[in-house]
C-alpha positions as CSV (number, residue, x, y, z in Angstrom):
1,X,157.2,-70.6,26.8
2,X,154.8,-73.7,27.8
3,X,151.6,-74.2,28.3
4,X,149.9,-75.7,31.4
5,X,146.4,-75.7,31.9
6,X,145.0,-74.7,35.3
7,X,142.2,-75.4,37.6
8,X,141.2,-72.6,40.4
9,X,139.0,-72.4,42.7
10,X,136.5,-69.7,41.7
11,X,136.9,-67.9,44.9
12,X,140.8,-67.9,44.5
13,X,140.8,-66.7,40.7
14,X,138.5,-64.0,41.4
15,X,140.8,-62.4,44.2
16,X,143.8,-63.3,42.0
17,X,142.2,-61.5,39.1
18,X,141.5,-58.7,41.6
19,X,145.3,-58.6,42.5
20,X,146.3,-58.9,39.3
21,X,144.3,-56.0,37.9
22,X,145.5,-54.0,40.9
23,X,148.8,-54.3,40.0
24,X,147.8,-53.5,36.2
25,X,149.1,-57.3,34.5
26,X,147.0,-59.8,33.3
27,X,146.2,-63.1,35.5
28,X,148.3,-65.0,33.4
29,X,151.1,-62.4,34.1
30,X,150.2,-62.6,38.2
31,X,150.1,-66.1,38.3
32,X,153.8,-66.5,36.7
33,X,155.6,-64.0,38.9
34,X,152.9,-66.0,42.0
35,X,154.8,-68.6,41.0
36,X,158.1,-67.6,40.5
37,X,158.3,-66.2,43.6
38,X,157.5,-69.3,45.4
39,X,160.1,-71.4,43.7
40,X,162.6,-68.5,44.0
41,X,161.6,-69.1,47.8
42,X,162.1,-72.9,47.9
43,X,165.6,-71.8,45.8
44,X,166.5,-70.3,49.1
45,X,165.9,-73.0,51.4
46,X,168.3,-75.2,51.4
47,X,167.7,-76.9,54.8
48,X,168.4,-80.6,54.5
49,X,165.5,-83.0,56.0
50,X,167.8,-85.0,57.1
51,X,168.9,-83.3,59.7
52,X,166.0,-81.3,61.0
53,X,168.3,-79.3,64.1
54,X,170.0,-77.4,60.8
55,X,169.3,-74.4,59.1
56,X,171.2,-72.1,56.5
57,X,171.5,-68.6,57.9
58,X,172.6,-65.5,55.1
59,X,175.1,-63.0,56.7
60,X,176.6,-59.8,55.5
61,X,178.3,-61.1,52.5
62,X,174.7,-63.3,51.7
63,X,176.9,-66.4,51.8
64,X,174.0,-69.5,53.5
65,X,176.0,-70.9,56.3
66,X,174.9,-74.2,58.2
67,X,174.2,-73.2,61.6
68,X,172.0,-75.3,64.8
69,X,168.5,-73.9,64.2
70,X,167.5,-71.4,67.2
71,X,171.3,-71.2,68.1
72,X,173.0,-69.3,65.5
73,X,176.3,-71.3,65.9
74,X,177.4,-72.4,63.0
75,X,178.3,-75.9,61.7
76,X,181.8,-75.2,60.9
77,X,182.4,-74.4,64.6
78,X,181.3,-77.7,65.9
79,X,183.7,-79.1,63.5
80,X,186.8,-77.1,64.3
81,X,186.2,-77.4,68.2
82,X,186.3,-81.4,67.7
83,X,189.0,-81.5,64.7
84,X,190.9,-78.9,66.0
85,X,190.5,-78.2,69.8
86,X,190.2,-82.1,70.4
87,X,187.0,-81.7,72.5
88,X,184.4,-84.5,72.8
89,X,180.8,-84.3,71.5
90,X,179.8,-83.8,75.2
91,X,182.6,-81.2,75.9
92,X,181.2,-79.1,73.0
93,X,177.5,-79.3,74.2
94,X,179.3,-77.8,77.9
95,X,181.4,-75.7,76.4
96,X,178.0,-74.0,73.9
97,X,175.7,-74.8,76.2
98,X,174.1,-77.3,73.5
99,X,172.4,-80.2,74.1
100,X,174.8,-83.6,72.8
101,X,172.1,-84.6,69.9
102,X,172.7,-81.1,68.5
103,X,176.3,-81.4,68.9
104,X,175.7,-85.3,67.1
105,X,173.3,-83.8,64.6
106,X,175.9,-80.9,63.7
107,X,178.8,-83.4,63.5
108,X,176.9,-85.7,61.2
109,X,175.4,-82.9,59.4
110,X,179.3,-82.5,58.4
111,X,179.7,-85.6,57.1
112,X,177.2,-85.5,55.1
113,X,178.3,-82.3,53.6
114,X,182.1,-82.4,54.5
115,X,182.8,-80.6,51.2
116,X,180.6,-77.3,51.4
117,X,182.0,-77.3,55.4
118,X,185.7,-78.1,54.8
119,X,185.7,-75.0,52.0
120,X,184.3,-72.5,54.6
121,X,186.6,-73.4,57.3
122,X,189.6,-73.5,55.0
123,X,187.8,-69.7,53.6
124,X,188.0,-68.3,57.2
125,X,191.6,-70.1,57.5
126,X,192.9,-68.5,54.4
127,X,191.3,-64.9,55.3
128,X,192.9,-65.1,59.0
129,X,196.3,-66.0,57.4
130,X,196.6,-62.9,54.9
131,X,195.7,-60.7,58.2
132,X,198.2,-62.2,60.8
């Protein structure tokens, strides 16, 4: 295990010390899961930057899929209504009620990441196939 030296405030080591001994571990112990727990929660995030109008939603099966952030429709939709359906960025927007920079965002959102899309869609293709 390493070693790292750190540097509280004395307010926030004496409540983590308080926490810790209410859970019956050591601060050292406290400060490690502390800390796991927040890179365990970064682990999760895997939102892109570069597209801000994106988040990853879990569903049932806890698999993160790309969807518009506050819109729940996912990436892979977008894509399939212009690969497949033909539509036009500002058909989509109609057709979702979405505004044309979050049909843009999700379509280049896709290029960027035409790999992890492309498997879902071709997933979801597969599974429809074996129930027709």
């Amino acid at each position: 295990m390493a070693r790292y030296p750190l540097n509280l405030p004395a307010q926030l080591k004496k409540e983590a010390e308080q926490w810790a001994a209410s859970q019956g571990v050591s601060l050292n112990q406290f400060i490690m899961w502390s800390v796991a727990e927040k890179v365990g929660a970064l682990r999760q995030d895997l939102s892109d930057p570069d597209f801000p109008q994106i988040t990853y939603r879990r569903g049932a099966a806890a698999v993160p899929t790309p969807v518009l952030r506050g819109t729940g429709i996912r990436v892979q939709t977008i894509v399939v209504a212009a690969q497949q359906w033909g539509l036009s960025a500002r058909q989509i927007a109609a057709e979702y009620d979405l505004t044309p920079s979050q049909v843009e965002e999700a379509l280049a959102f896709y290029q960027a990441h035409r790999t992890e899309v492309d498997a879902v869609i071709e997933a979801e293709r597969t599974l429809e196939a074996t129930h027709a």
